[in-house]
C-alpha positions as CSV (number, residue, x, y, z in Angstrom):
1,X,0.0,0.0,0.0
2,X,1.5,3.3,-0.7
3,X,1.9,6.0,1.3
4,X,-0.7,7.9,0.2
5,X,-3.3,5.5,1.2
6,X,-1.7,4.4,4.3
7,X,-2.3,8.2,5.4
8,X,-6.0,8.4,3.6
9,X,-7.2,5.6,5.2
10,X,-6.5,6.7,8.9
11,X,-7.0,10.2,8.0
12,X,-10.4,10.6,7.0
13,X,-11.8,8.4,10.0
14,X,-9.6,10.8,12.3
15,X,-11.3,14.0,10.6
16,X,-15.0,12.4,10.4
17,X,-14.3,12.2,14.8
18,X,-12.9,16.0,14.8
19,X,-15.8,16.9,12.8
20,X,-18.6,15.6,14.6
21,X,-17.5,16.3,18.2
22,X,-16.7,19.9,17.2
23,X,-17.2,22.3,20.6
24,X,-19.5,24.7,18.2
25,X,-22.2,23.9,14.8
26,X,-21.1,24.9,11.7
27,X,-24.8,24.3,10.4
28,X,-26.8,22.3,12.9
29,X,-25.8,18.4,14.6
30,X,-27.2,16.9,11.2
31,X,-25.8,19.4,8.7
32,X,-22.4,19.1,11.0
33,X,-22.5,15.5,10.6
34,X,-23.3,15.2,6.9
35,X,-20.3,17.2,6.2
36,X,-18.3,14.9,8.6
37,X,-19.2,12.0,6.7
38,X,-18.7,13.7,2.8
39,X,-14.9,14.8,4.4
40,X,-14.3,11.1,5.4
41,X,-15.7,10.0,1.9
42,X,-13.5,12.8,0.1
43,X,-10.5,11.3,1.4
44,X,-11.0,8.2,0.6
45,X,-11.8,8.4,-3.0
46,X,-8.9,10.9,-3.0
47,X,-6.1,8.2,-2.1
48,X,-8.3,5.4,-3.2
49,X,-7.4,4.0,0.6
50,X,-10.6,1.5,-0.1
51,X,-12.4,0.6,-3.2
52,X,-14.5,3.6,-3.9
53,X,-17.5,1.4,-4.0
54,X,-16.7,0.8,-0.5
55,X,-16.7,4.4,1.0
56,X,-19.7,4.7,-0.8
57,X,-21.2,2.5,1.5
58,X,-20.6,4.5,4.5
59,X,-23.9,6.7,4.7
60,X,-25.6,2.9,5.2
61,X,-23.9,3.2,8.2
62,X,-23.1,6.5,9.6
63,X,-26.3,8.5,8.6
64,X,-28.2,6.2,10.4
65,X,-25.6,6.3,13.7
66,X,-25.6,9.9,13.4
67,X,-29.6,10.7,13.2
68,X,-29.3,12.3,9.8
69,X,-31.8,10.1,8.0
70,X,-33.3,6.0,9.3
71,X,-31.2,3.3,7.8
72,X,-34.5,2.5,5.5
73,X,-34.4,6.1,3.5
74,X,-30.5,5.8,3.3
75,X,-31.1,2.5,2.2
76,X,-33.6,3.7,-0.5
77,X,-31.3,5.8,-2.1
78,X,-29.4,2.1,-3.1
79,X,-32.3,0.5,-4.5
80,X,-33.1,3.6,-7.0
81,X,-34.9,3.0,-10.4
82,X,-31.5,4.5,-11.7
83,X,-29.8,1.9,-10.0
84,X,-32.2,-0.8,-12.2
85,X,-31.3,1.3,-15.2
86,X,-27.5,1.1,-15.2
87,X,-28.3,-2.5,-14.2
88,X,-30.1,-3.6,-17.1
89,X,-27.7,-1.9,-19.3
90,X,-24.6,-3.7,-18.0
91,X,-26.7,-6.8,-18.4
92,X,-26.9,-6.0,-22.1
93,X,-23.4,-4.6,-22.3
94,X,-22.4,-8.6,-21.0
95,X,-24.6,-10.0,-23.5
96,X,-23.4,-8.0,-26.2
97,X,-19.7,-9.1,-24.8
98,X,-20.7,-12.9,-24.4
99,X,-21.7,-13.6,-27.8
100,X,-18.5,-11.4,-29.6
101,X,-20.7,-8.8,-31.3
102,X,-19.0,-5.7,-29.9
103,X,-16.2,-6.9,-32.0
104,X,-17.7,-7.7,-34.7
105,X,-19.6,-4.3,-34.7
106,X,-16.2,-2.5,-34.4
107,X,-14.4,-4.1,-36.8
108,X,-17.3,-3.3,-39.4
109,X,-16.9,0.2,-38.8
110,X,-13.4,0.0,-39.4
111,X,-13.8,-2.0,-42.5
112,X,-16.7,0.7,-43.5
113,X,-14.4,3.7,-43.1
114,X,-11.6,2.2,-45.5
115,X,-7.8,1.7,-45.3
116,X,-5.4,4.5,-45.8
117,X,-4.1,5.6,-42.3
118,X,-6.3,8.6,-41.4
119,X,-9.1,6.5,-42.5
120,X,-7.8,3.9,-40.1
121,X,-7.6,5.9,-37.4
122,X,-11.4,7.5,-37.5
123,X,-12.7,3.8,-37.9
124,X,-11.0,3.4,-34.9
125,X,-12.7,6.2,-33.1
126,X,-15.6,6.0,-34.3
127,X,-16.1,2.0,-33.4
128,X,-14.5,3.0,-30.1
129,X,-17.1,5.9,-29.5
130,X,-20.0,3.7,-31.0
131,X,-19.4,0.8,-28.2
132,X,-19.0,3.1,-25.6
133,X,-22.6,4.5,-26.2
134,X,-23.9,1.3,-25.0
135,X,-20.9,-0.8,-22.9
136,X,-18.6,0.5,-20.3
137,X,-15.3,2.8,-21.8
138,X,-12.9,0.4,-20.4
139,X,-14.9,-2.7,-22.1
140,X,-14.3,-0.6,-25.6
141,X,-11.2,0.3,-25.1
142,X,-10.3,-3.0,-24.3
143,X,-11.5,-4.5,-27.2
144,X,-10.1,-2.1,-29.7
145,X,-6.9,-2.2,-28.0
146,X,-5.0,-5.9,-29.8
147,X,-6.7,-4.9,-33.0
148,X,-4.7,-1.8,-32.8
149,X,-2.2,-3.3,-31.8
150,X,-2.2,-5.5,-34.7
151,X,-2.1,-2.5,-37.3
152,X,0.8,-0.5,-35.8
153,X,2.6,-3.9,-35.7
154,X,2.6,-4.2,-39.9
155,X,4.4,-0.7,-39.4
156,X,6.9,-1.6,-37.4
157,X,7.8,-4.7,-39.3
158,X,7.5,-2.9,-42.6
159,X,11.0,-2.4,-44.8
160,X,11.5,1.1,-43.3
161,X,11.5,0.7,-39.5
162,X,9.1,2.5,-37.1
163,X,9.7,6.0,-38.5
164,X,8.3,9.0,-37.0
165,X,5.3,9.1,-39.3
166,X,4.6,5.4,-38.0
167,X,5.1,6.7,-34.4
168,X,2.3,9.6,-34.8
169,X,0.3,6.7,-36.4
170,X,0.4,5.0,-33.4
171,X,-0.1,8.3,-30.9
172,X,-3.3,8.6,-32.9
173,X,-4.5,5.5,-32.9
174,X,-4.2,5.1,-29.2
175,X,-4.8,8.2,-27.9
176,X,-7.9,8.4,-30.8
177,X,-9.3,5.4,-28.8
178,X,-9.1,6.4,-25.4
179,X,-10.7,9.8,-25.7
180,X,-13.5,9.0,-27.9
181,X,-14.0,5.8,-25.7
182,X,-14.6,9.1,-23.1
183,X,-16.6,11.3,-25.2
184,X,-18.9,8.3,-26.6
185,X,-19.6,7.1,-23.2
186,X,-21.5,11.0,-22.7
187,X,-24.0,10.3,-25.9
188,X,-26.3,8.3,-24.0
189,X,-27.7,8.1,-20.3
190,X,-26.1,4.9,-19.5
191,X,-22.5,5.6,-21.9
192,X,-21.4,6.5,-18.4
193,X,-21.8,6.4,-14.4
194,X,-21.6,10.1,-13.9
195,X,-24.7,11.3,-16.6
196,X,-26.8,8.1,-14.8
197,X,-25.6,9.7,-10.8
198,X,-27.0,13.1,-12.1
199,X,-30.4,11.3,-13.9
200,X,-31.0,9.6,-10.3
201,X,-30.2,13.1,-8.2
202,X,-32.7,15.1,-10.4
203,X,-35.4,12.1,-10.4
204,X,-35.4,11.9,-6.5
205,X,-34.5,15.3,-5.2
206,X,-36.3,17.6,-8.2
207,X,-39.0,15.4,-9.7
208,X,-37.2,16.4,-13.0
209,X,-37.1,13.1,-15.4
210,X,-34.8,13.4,-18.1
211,X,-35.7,10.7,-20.9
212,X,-33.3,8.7,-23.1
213,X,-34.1,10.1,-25.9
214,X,-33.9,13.8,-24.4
215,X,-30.9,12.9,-23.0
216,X,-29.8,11.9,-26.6
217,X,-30.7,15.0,-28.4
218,X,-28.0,17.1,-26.5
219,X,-25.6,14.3,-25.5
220,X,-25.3,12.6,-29.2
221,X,-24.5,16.0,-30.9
222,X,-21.6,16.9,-28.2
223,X,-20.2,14.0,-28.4
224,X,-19.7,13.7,-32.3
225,X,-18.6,17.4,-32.0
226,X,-15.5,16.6,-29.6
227,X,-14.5,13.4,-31.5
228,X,-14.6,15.3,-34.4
229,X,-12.2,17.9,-32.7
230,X,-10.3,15.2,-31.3
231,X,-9.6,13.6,-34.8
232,X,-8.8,16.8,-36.2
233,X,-6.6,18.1,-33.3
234,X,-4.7,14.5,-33.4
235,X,-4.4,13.9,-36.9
236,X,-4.2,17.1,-38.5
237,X,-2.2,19.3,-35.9
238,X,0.0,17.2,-33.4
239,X,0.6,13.8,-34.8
240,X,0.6,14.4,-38.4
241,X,1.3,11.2,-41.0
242,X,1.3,12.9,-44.3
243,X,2.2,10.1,-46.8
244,X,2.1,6.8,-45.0
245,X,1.3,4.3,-46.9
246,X,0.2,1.0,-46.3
247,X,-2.3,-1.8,-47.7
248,X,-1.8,-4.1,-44.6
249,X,-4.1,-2.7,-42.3
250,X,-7.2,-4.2,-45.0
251,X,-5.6,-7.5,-44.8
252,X,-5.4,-7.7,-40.3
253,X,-9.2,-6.1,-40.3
254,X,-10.5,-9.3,-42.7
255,X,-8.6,-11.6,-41.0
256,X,-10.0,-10.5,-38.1
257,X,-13.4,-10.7,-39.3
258,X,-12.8,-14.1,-40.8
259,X,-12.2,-15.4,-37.0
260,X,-15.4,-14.2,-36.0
261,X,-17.2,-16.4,-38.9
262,X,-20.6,-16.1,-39.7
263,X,-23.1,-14.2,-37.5
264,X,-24.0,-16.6,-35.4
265,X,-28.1,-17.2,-34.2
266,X,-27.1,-15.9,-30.6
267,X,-25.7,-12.8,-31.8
268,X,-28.7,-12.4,-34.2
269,X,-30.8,-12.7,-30.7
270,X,-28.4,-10.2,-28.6
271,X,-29.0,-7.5,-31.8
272,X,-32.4,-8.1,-32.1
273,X,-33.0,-7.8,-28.1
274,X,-30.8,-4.5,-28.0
275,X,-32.3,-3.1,-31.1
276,X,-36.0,-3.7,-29.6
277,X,-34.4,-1.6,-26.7
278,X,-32.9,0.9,-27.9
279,X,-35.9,1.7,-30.1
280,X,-38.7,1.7,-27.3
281,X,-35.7,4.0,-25.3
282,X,-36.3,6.0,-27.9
283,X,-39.8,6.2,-28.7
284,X,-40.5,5.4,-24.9
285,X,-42.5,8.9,-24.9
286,X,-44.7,8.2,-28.0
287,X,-45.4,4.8,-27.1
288,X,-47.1,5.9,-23.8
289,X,-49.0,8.7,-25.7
290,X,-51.0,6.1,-27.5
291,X,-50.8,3.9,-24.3
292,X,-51.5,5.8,-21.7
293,X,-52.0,3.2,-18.8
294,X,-48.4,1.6,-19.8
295,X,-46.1,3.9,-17.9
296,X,-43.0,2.6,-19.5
297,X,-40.0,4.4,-18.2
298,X,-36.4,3.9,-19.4
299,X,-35.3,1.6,-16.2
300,X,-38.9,-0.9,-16.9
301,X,-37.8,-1.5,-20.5
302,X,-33.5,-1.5,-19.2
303,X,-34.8,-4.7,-16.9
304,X,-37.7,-5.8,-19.8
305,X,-34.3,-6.1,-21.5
306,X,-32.2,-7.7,-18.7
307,X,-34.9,-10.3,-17.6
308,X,-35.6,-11.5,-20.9
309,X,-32.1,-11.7,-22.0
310,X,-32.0,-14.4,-18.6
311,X,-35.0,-16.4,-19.7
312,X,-35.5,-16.9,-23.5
313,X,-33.7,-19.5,-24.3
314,X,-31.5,-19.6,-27.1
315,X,-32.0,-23.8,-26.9
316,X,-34.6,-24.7,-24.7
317,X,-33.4,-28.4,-24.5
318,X,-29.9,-27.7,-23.4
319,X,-31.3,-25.4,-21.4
320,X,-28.8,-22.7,-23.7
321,X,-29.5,-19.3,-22.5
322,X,-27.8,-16.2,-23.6
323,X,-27.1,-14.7,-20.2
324,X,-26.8,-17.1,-16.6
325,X,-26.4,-15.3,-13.2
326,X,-23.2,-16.6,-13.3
327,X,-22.1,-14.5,-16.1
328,X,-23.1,-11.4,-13.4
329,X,-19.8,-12.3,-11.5
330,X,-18.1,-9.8,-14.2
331,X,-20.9,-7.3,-14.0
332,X,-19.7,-3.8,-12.4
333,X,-21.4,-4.4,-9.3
334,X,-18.9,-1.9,-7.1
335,X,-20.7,0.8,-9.8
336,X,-24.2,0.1,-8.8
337,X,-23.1,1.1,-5.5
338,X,-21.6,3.9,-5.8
339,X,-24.4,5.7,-7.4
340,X,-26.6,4.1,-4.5
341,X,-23.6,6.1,-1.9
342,X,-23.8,9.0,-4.5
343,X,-27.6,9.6,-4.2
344,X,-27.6,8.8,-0.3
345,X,-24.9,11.6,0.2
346,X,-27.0,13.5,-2.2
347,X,-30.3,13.1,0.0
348,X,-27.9,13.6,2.8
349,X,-26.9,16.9,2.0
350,X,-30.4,18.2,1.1
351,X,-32.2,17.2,4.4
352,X,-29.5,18.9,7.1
353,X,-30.0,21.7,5.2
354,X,-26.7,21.9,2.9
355,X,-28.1,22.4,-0.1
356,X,-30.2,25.4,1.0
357,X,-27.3,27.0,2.8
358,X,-25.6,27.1,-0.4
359,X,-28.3,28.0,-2.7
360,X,-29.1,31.0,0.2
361,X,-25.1,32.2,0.3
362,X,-25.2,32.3,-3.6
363,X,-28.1,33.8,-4.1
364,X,-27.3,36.7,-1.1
365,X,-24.2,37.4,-3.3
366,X,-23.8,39.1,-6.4
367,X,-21.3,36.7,-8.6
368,X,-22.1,36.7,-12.0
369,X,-24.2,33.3,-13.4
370,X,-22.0,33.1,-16.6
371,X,-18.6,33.2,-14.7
372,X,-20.0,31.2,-11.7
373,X,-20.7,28.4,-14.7
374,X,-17.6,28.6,-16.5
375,X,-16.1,28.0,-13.0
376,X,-17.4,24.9,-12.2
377,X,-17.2,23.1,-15.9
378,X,-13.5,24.2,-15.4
379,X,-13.3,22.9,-11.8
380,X,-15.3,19.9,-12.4
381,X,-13.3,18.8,-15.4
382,X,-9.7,19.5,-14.4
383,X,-10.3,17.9,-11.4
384,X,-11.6,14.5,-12.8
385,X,-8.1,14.5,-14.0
386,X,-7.3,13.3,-10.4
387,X,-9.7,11.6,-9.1
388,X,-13.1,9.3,-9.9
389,X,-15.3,11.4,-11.8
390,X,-18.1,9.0,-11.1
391,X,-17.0,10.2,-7.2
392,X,-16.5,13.6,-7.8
393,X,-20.2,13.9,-9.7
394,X,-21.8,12.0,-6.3
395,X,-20.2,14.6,-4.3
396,X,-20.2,17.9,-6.2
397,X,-23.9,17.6,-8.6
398,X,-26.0,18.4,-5.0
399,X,-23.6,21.2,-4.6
400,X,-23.9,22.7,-8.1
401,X,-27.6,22.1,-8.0
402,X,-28.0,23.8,-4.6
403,X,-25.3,26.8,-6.5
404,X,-28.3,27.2,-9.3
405,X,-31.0,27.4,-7.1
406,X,-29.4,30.3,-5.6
407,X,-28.6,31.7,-8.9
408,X,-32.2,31.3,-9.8
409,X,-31.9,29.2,-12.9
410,X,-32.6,26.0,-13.5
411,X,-30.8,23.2,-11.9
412,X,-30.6,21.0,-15.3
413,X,-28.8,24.0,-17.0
414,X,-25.8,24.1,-14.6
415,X,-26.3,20.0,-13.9
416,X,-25.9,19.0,-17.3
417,X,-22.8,20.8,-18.8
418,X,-21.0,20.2,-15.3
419,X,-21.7,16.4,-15.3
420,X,-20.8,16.2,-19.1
421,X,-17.4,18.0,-18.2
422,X,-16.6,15.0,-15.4
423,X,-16.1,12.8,-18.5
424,X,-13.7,15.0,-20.6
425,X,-10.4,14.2,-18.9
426,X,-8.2,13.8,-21.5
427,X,-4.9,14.8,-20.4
428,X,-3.5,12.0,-17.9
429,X,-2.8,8.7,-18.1
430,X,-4.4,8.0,-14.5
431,X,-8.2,10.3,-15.4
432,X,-9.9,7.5,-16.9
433,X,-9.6,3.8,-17.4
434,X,-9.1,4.1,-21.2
435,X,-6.2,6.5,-20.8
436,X,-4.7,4.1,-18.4
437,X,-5.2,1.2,-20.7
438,X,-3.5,2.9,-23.9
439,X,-0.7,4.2,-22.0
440,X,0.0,0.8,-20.6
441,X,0.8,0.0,-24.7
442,X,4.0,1.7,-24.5
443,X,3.2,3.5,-27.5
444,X,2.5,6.5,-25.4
445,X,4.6,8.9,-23.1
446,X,2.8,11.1,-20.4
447,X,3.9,14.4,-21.9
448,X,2.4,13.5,-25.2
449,X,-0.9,12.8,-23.7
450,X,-1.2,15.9,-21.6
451,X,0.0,17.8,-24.7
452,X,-3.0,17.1,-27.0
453,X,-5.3,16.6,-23.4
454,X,-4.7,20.4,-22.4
455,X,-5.6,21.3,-26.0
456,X,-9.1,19.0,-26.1
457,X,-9.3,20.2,-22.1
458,X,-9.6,23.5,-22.8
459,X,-11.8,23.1,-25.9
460,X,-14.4,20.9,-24.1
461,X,-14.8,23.7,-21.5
462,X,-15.4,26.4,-24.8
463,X,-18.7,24.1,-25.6
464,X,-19.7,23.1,-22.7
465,X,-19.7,27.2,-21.4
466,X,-20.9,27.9,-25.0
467,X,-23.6,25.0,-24.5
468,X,-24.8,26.2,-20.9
469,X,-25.2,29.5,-22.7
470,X,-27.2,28.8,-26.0
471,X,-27.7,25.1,-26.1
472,X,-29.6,23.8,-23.0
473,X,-31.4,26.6,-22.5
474,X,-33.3,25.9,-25.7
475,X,-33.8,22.1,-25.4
476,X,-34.8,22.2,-21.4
């Protein structure tokens, strides 16, 4: 254990005990212990002392010991429908990763978007940015990762060496994977952990549902804007390739595809299933227009999705089914509970009072909406360079929503472009699992990743600030 997390894990226990026997209130003895408990959970998913799923289970414990809410409303807060959202869809991501089709759905796009290297590398992001719609970035990045690998390879045993065109090749490859495995994941509501955290908070604290299609109309557009940038800013400014040629690539993307074989019957089943879902995601709001005593909501037809992926068989006399329960031991369950410690710290925070302290502070000052915004994208995303964003979002989004009810706008305006910052680290290696998994190729060196990252960084804030401005506003 390092030395970090030697200190974390002592520290924030010591500061919880200093902060609840305090000789004076800060707020009141349940506002004073709420803050307690979020310093003891900040430390920890600072130095990662314990699994961040794990200090995520502390409210179960301490809110209850501490009279801020009964053990069966903190308890509430980890059995959320959003919690059954996320749920189904890692149920579908597994299928989808069972039966091969996530491969077989990248390496089409590849083979779609042709050949010659800059081609090559927007197949690559675009497959990687596809999967991460709909599986977990770390599950897409993993799987584009050896057929990248594979392509730079031909380079490198090619007649001239691994020249420096070959080298940017490979910079852009990786790094093109990585962050468009990021921005992808913000296209849909269950791409990634932090968009689903802010979903719940506005669901349970604000009554304010945010469908997956209405999520899509502002998430799918930013998203193919940044991995447009990020193309351009990788291929066309720092890691140029003008002239490299190679035929190759073609030859590793068939053979790939000649492994897979022929669709097979499950995978037709998988794509069929996920289709069916997506498309009454989609046209979830129509459908109960015409059916008004349905009430389908996006986390029914998530586990509609998950239960029927467990229990049609694919052979009902081998008793073949696509998904068993014990597939699940690879499902993310440490996520689940984190947004379940998220929304309890959330609910926490709003009944001591915290949230209405800071909405009252901000709105008895005079600080301007536009700066106080621009602020907090450029907080929130510099600071996911460091730690969990799916942490940061749990702790921060009741904060943020308490700063725009004091600002008198909103809460979804100054929610949505913070939360969508949270998943826009782009310039170290230890931000996000993708980063980590491309620089662990060797084809990458810090400094070049926090090169092109400060550029895309900086960027992402200008639309996001230019999106809290003019964008939201007109869709919410």
């Amino acid at each position: 254990m390092s030395l970090s997390k030697k200190i974390g894990l002592f520290l924030g226990p010591i500061l919880f005990l200093i902060g609840i026997n305090l000789p004076f209130h800060i707020l009141s003895d349940k506002g004073d212990a709420v803050i307690a408990i979020a310093i003891w959970m900040v430390v920890w998913w600072i130095t990662e002392a314990v699994s961040i799923s794990v200090t995520a289970l502390l409210p179960l414990v301490l809110f209850p010991l501490t009279k801020v809410m009964p053990i069966l409303d903190v308890g509430a807060n980890y059995g959320s429908p959003i919690v059954y959202l996320f749920f189904g869809g890692f149920i579908m991501a597994l299928a989808l990763e069972k039966v091969n089709l996530h491969k077989r759905i990248a390496l089409n796009i590849i083979h779609i978007t042709g050949t010659t290297p800059n081609k090559v590398i927007l197949g690559f992001m675009l497959a990687t940015a596809t999967l991460s719609m709909w599986i977990s970035n770390t599950a897409s990045t993993v799987v584009m990762l050896p057929i990248a690998m594979s392509v730079i390879a031909l380079l490198i045993n090619d007649a001239d060496g691994f020249t420096k065109k070959d080298q940017n090749f490979a910079l852009s490859v990786m790094l093109g994977i990585a962050f468009s495995a990021n921005a992808g994941g913000i296209a849909t509501v269950i791409g990634t952990p932090p968009n689903s955290i802010m979903i719940g908070l506005l669901e349970n604290e604000y009554n304010i549902e945010i469908s997956f299609l209405k999520w899509m109309v502002i998430g799918v557009p930013f998203s193919a804007t940044m991995i447009t940038i990020v193309y351009f800013v990788l291929v066309k400014w720092m890691f140029p390739n003008k002239n490299l040629k190679f035929k190759a690539s073609k030859s590793v993307i068939d053979e790939e595809l000649k492994k897979l074989g022929p669709i097979s019957g499950k995978e037709k089943m998988v794509l069929v299933i996920f289709g069916i879902t997506v498309f009454l995601w989609i046209f979830r709001t129509l459908i109960n227009s015409i059916f008004p005593k349905l009430g389908l909501s996006d986390t029914i037809i998530s586990m509609i999705a998950a239960i029927t992926l467990f229990t049609v068989p694919y052979n009902l006399k081998k008793e073949d089914y696509i998904i068993k329960w014990q597939d699940t031991s690879k499902l993310a369950w440490g996520i689940l509970v984190l947004f379940g410690g998220g929304l309890a710290l959330a609910k926490g925070m709003s009944v001591s009072g915290i949230v209405d302290v800071v909405a009252n502070s901000i709105a008895a000052s005079n600080i301007s909406i536009f700066f106080t915004a621009a602020l907090l994208i450029f907080l929130m995303l510099f600071m996911t360079e460091l730690m969990s964003n799916v942490a940061l979002v749990a702790l921060l989004a009741p904060v943020v929503a308490g700063i725009a009810i004091g600002l008198e706008i909103p809460v979804l305006y100054l929610l949505i472009p913070v939360t969508m910052a949270s998943s826009c680290a782009f310039m170290l290696p230890m931000a996000t699992p993708p980063n980590a998994i491309v620089f662990a190729s060797g084809y990458i060196k810090v400094h070049q990743m926090a090169r092109a990252g400060i550029v895309l960084n900086i960027i992402a804030v200008l639309l996001l600030i230019i999106m809290f401005q003019f964008i939201i506003p007109l869709i919410f």
